[in-house]
BAMIMI-523542 format. One record per atom (N, C-alpha, C): atom name; x, y, z. Coordinates in nm, 3 decimals, decimal comma, padded with zeros to 5 digits. Layout:
N
atom CA | u X | v Y | w Z
...
***
This chain:
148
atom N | u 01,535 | v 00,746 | w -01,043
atom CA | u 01,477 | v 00,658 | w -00,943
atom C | u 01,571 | v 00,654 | w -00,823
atom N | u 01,519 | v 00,656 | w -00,692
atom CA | u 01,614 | v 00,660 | w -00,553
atom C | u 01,615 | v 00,547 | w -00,523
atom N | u 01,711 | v 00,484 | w -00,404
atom CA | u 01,704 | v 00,390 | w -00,396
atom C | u 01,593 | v 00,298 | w -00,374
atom N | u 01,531 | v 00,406 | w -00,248
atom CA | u 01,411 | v 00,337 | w -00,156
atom C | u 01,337 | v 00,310 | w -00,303
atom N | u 01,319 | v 00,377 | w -00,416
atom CA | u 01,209 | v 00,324 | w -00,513
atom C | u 01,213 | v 00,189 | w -00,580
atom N | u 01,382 | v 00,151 | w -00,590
atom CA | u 01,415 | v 00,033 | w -00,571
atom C | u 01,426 | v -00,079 | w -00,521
atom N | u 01,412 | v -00,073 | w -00,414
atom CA | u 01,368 | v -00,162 | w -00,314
atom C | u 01,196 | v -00,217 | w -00,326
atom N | u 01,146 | v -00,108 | w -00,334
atom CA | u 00,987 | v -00,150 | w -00,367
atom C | u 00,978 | v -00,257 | w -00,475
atom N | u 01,041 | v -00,200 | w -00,584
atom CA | u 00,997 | v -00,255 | w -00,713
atom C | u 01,077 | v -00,392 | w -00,662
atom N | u 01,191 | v -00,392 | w -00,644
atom CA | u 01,245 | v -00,606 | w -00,675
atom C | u 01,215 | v -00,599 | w -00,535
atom N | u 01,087 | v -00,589 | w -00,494
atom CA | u 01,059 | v -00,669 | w -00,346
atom C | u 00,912 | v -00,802 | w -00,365
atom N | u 00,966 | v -00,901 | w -00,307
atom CA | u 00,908 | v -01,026 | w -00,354
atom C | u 00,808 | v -01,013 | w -00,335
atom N | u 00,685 | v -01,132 | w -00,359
atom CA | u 00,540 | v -01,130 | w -00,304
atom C | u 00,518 | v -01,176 | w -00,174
atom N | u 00,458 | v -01,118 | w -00,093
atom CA | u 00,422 | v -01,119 | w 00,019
atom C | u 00,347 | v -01,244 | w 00,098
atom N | u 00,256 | v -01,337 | w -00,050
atom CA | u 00,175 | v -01,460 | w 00,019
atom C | u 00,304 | v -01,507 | w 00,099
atom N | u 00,230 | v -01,609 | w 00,165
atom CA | u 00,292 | v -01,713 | w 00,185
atom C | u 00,338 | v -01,811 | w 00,154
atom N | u 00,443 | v -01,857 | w 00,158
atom CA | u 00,539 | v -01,970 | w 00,080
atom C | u 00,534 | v -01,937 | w -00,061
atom N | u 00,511 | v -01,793 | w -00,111
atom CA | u 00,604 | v -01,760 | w -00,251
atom C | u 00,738 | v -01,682 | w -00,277
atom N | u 00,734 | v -01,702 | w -00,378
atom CA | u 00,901 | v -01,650 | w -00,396
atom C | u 00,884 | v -01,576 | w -00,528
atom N | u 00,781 | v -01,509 | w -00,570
atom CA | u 00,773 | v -01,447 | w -00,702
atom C | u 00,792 | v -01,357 | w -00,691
atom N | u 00,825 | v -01,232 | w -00,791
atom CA | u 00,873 | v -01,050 | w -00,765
atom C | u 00,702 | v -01,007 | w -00,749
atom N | u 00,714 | v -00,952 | w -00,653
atom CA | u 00,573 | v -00,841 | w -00,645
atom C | u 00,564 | v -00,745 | w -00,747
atom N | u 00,469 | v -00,669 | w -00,703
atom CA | u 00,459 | v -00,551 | w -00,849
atom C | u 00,327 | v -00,504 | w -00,807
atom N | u 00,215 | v -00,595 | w -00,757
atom CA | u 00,135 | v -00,535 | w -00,723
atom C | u 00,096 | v -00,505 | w -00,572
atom N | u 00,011 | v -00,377 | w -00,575
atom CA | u 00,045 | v -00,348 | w -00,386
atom C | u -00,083 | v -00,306 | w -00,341
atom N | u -00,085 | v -00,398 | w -00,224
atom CA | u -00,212 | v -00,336 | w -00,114
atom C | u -00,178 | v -00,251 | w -00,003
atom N | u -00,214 | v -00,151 | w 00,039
atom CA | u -00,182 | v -00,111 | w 00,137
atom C | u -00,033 | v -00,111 | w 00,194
atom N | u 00,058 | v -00,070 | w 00,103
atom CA | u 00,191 | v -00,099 | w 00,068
atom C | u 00,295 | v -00,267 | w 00,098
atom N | u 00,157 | v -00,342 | w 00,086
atom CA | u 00,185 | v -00,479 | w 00,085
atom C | u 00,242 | v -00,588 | w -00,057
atom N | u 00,329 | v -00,606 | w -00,097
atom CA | u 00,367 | v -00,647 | w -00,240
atom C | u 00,289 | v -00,782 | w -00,239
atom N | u 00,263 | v -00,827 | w -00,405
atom CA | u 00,235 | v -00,923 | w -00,438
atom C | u 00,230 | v -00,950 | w -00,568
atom N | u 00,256 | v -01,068 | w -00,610
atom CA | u 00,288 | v -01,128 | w -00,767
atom C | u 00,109 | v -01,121 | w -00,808
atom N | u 00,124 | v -01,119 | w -00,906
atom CA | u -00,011 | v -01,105 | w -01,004
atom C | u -00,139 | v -01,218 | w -00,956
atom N | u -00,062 | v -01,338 | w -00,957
atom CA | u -00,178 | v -01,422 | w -00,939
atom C | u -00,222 | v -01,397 | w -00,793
atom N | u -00,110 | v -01,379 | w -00,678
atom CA | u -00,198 | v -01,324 | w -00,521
atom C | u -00,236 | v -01,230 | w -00,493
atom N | u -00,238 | v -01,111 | w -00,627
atom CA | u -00,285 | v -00,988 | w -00,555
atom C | u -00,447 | v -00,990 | w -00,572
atom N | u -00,515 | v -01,126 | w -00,664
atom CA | u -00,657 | v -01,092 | w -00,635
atom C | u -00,680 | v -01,176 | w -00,518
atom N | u -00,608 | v -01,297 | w -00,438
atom CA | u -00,647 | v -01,357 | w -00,365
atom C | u -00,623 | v -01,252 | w -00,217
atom N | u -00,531 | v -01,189 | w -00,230
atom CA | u -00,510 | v -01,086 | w -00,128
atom C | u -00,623 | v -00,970 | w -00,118
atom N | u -00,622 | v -00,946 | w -00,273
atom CA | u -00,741 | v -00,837 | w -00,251
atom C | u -00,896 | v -00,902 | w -00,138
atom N | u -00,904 | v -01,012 | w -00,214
atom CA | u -01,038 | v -01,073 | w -00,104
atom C | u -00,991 | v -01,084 | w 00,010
atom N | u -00,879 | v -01,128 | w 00,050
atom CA | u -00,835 | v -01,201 | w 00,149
atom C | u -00,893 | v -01,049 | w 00,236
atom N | u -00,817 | v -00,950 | w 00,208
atom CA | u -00,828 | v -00,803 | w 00,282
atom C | u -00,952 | v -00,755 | w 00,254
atom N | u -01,038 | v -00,746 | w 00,172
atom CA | u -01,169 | v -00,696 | w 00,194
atom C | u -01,248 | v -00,808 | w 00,312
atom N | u -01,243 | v -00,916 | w 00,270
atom CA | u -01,358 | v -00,993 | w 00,364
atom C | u -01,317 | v -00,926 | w 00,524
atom N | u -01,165 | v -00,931 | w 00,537
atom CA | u -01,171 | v -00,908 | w 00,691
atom C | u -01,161 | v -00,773 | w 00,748
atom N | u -01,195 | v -00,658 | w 00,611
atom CA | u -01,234 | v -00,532 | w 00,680
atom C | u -01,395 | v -00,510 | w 00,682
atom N | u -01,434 | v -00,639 | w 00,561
atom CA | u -01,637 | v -00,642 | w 00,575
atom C | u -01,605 | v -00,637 | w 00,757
atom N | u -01,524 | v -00,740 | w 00,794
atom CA | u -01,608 | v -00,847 | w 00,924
atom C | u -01,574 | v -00,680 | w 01,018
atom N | u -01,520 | v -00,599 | w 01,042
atom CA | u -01,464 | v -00,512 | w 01,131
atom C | u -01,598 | v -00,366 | w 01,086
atom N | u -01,654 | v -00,369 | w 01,007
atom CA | u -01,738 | v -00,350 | w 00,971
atom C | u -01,860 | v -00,321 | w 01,042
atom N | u -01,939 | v -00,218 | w 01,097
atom CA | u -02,060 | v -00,274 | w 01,109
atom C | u -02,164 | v -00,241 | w 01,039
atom N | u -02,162 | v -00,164 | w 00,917
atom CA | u -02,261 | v -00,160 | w 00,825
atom C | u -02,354 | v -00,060 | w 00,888
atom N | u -02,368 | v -00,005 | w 00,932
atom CA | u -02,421 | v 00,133 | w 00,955
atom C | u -02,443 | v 00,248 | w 00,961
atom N | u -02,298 | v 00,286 | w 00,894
atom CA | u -02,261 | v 00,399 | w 00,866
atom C | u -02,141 | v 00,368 | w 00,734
atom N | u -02,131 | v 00,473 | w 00,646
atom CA | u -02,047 | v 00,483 | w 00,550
atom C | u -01,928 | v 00,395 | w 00,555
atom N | u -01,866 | v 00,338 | w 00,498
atom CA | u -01,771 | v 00,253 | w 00,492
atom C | u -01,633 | v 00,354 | w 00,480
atom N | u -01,526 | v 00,282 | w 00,564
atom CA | u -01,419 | v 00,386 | w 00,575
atom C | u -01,334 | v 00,381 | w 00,443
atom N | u -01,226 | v 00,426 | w 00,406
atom CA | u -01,170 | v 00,468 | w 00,300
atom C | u -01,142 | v 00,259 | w 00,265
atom N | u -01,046 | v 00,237 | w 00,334
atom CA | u -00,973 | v 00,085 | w 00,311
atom C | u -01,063 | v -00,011 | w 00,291
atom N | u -01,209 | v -00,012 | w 00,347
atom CA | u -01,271 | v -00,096 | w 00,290
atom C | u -01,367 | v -00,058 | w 00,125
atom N | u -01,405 | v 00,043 | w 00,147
atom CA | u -01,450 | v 00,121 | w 00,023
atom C | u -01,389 | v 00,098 | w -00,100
atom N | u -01,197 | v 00,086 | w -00,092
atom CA | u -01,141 | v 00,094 | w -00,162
atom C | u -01,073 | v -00,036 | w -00,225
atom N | u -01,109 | v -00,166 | w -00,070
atom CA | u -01,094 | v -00,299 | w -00,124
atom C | u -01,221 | v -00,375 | w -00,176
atom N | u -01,340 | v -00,296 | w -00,170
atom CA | u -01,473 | v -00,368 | w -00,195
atom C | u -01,464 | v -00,308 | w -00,380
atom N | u -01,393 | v -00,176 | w -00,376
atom CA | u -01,402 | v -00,134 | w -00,514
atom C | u -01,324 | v -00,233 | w -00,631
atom N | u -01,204 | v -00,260 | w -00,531
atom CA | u -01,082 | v -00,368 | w -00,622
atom C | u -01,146 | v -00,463 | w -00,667
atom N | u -01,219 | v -00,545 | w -00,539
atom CA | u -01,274 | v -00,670 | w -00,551
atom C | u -01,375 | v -00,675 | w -00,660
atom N | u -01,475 | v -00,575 | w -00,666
atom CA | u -01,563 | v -00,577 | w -00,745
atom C | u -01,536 | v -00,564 | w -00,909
atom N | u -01,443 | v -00,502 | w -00,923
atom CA | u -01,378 | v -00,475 | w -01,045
atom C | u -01,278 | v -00,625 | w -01,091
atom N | u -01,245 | v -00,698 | w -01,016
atom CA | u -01,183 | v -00,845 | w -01,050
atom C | u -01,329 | v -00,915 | w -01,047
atom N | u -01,428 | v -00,926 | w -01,000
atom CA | u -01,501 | v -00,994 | w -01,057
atom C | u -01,607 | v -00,970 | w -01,174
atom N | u -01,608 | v -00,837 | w -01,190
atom CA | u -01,631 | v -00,760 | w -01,321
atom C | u -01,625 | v -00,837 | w -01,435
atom N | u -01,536 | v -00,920 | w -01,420
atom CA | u -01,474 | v -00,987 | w -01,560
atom C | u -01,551 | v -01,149 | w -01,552
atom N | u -01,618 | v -01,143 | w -01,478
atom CA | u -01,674 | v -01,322 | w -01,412
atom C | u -01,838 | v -01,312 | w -01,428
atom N | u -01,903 | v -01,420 | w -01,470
atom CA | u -02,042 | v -01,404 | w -01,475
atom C | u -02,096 | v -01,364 | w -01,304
atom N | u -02,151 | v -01,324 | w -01,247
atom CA | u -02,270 | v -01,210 | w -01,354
atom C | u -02,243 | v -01,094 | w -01,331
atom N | u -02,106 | v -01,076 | w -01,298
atom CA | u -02,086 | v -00,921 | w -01,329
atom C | u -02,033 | v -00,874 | w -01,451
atom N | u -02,017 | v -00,925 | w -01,542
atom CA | u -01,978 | v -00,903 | w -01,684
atom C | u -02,125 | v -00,776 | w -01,771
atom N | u -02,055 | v -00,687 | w -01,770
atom CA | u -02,096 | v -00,558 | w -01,834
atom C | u -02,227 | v -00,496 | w -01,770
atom N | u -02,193 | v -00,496 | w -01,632
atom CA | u -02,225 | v -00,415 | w -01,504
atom C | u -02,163 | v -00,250 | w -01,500
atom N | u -02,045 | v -00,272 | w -01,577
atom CA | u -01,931 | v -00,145 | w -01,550
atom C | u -01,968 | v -00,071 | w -01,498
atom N | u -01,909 | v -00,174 | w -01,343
atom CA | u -01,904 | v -00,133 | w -01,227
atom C | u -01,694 | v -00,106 | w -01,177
atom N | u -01,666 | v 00,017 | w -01,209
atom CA | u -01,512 | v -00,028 | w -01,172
atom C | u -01,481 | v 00,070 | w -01,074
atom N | u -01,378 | v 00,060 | w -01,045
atom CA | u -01,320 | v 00,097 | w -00,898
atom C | u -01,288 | v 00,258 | w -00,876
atom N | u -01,245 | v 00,304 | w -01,012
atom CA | u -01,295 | v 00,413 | w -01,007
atom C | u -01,431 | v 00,455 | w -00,942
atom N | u -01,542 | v 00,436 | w -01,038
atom CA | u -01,700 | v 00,419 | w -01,019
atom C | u -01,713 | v 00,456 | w -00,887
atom N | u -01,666 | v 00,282 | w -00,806
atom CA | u -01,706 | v 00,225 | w -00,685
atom C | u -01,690 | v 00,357 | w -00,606
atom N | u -01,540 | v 00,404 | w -00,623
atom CA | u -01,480 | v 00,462 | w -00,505
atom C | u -01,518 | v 00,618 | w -00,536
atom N | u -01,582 | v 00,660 | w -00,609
atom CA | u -01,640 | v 00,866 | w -00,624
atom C | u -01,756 | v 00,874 | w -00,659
atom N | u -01,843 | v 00,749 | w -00,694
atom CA | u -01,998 | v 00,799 | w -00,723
atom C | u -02,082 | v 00,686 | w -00,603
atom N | u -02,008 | v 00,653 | w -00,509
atom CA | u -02,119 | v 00,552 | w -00,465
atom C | u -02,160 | v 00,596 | w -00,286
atom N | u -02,265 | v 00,597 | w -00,253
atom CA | u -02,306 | v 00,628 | w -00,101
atom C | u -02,387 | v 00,522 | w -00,079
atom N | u -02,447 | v 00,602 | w 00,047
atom CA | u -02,524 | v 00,531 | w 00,118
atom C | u -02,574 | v 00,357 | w 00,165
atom N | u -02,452 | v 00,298 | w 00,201
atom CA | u -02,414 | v 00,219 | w 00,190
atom C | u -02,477 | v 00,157 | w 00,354
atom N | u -02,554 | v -00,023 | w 00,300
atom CA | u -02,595 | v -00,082 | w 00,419
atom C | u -02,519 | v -00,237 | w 00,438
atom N | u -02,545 | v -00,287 | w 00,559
atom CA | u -02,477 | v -00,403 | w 00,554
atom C | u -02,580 | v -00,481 | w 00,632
atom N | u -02,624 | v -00,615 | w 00,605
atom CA | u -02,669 | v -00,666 | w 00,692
atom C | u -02,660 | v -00,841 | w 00,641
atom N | u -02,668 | v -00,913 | w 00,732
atom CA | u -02,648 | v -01,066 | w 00,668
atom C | u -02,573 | v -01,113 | w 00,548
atom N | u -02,470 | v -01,062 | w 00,550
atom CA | u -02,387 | v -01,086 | w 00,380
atom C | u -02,388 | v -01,005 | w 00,287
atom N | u -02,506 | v -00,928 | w 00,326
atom CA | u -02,577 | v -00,822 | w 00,193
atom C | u -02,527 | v -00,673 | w 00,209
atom N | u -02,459 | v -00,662 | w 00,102
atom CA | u -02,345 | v -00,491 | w 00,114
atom C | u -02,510 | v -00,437 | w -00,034
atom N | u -02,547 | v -00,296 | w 00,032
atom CA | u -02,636 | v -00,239 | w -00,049
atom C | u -02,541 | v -00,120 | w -00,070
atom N | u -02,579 | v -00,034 | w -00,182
atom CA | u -02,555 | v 00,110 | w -00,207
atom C | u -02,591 | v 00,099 | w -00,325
atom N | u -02,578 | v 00,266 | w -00,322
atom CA | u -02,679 | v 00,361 | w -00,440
atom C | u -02,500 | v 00,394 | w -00,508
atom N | u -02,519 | v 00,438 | w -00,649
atom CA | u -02,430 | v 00,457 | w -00,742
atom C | u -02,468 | v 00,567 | w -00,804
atom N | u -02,456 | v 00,656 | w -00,844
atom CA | u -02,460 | v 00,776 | w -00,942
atom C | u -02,405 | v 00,752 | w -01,098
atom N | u -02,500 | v 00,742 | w -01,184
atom CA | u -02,455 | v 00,713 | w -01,350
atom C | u -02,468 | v 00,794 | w -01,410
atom N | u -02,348 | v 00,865 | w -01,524
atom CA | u -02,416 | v 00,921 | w -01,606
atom C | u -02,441 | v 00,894 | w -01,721
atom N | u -02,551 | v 00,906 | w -01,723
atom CA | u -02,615 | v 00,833 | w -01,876
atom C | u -02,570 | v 00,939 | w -01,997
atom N | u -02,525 | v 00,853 | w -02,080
atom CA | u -02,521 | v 00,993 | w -02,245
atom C | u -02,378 | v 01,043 | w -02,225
atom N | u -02,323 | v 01,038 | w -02,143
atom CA | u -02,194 | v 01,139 | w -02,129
atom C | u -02,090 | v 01,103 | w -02,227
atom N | u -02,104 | v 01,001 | w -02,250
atom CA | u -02,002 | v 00,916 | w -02,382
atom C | u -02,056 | v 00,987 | w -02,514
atom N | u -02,130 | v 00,993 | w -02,510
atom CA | u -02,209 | v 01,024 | w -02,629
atom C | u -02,255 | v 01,168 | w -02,673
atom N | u -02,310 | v 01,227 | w -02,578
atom CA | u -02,332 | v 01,388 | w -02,579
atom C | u -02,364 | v 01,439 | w -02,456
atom N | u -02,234 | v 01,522 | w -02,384
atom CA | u -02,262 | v 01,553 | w -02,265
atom C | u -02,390 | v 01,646 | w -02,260
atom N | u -02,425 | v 01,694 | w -02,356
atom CA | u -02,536 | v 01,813 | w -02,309
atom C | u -02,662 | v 01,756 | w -02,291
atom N | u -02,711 | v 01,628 | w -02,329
atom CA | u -02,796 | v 01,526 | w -02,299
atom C | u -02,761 | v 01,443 | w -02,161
atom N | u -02,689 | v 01,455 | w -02,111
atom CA | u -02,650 | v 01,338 | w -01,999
atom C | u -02,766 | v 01,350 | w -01,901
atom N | u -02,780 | v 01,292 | w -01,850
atom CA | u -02,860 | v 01,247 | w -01,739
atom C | u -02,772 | v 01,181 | w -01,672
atom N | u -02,802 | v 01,236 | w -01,480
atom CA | u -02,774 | v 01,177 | w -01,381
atom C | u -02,900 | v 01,047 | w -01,338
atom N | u -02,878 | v 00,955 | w -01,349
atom CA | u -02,933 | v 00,823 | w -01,249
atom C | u -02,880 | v 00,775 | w -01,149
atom N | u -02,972 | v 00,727 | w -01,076
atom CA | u -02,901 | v 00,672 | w -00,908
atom C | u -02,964 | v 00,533 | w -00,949
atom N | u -02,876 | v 00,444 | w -00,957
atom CA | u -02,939 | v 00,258 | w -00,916
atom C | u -02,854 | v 00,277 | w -00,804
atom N | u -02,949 | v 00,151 | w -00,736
atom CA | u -02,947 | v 00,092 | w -00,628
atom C | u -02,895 | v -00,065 | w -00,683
atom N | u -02,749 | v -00,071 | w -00,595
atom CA | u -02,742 | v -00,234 | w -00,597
atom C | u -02,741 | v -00,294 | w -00,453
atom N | u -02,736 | v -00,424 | w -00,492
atom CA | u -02,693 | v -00,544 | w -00,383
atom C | u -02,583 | v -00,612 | w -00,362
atom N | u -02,535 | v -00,623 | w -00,322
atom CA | u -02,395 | v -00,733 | w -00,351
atom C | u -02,397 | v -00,846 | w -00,195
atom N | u -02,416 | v -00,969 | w -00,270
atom CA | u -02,449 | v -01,086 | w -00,161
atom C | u -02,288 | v -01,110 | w -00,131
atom N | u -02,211 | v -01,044 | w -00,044
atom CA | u -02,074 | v -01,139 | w 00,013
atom C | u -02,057 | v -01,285 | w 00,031
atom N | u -02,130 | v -01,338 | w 00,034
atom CA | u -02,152 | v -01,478 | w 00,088
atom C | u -02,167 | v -01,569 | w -00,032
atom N | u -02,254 | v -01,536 | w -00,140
atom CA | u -02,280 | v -01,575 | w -00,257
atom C | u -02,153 | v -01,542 | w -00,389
atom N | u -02,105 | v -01,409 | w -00,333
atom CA | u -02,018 | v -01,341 | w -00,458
atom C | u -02,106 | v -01,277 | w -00,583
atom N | u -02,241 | v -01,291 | w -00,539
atom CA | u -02,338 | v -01,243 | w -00,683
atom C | u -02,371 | v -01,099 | w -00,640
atom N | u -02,451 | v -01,015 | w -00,778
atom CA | u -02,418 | v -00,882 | w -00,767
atom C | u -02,598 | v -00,875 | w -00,788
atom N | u -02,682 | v -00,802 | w -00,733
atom CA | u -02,797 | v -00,807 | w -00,816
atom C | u -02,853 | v -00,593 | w -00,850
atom N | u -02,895 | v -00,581 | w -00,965
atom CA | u -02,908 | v -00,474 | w -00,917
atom C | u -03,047 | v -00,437 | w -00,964
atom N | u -03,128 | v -00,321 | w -00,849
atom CA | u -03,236 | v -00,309 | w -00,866
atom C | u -03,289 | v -00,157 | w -00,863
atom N | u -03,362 | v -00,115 | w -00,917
atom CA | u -03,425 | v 00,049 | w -00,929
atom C | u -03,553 | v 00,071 | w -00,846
atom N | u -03,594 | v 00,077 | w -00,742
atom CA | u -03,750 | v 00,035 | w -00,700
atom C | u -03,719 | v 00,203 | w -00,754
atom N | u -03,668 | v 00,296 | w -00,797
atom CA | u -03,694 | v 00,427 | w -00,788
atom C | u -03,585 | v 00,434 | w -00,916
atom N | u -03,562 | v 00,559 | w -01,003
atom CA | u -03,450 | v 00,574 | w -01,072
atom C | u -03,502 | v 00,776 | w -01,058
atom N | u -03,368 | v 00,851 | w -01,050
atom CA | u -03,386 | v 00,987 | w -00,988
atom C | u -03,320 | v 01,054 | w -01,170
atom N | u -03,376 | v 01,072 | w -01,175
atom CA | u -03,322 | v 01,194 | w -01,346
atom C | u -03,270 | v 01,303 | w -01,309
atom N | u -03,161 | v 01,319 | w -01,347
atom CA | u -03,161 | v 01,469 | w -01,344
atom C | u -03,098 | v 01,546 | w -01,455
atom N | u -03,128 | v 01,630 | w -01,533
atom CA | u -03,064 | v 01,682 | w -01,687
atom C | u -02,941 | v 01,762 | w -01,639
atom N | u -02,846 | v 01,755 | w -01,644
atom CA | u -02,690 | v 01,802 | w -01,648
atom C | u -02,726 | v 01,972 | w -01,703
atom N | u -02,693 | v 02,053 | w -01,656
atom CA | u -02,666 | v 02,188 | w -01,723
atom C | u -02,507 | v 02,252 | w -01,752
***
């Protein structure tokens, strides 16, 4: 380990008015466990607002909407959605924004746990209300496709 790697690791948390060791990092920003989910929101809401929802979402918000979603993963009603940040951040497009409401399509593969030569590709479509914190998700369409 070099020094500079040292420095990272015993470097404190970043909120304000704490004094705890960081460990976890945003955007090479440190923070103790309990502020790195309040940070994580803190930093997604204000790259939503910079945002204009009309085109693809850039890497930093993509990648704090993925965090965020994956900490509330664990909270009703996103509990066994498995929706995680991985997921978020390599199978998801087409992404809209309008009044609170973050939409996109997701790519699943169905069966792959089980027997890849059966898998099926599906596309759901979700919702995610910013404003509410609720997740809703809906299929007006579902796209099959058999894996070769």
């Amino acid at each position: 380990m070099s020094l500079g790697d040292e420095n990272i690791i015993n470097r404190n948390c970043e909120w304000e008015d704490c004094s705890n060791k960081g460990g976890c990092y945003i955007f090479g920003r440190s923070y103790c466990g309990h502020h790195n989910v309040l940070a994580i929101e803190k930093h997604f809401y204000e790259e939503l607002e910079l945002w204009g929802g009309s085109e693809e979402p850039r890497g930093k918000l993509k990648n704090l909407f993925a965090r965020y979603i994956e900490i509330l993963a664990d909270k009703k009603p996103f509990r066994h959605s498995y929706l995680t940040s991985g997921r978020i951040k390599d199978r998801t497009y087409d992404y809209k924004y309008k009044d609170g409401i973050i939409e996109f399509k997701i790519v699943r593969h169905l069966n792959a746990w089980k027997n890849e030569s059966s898998m099926r590709e599906v596309v759901e479509h979700w919702k995610f209300d910013s404003i509410k914190k609720k997740k809703y998700f809906y299929m007006p369409w579902m796209i099959h496709r058999k894996m070769k």
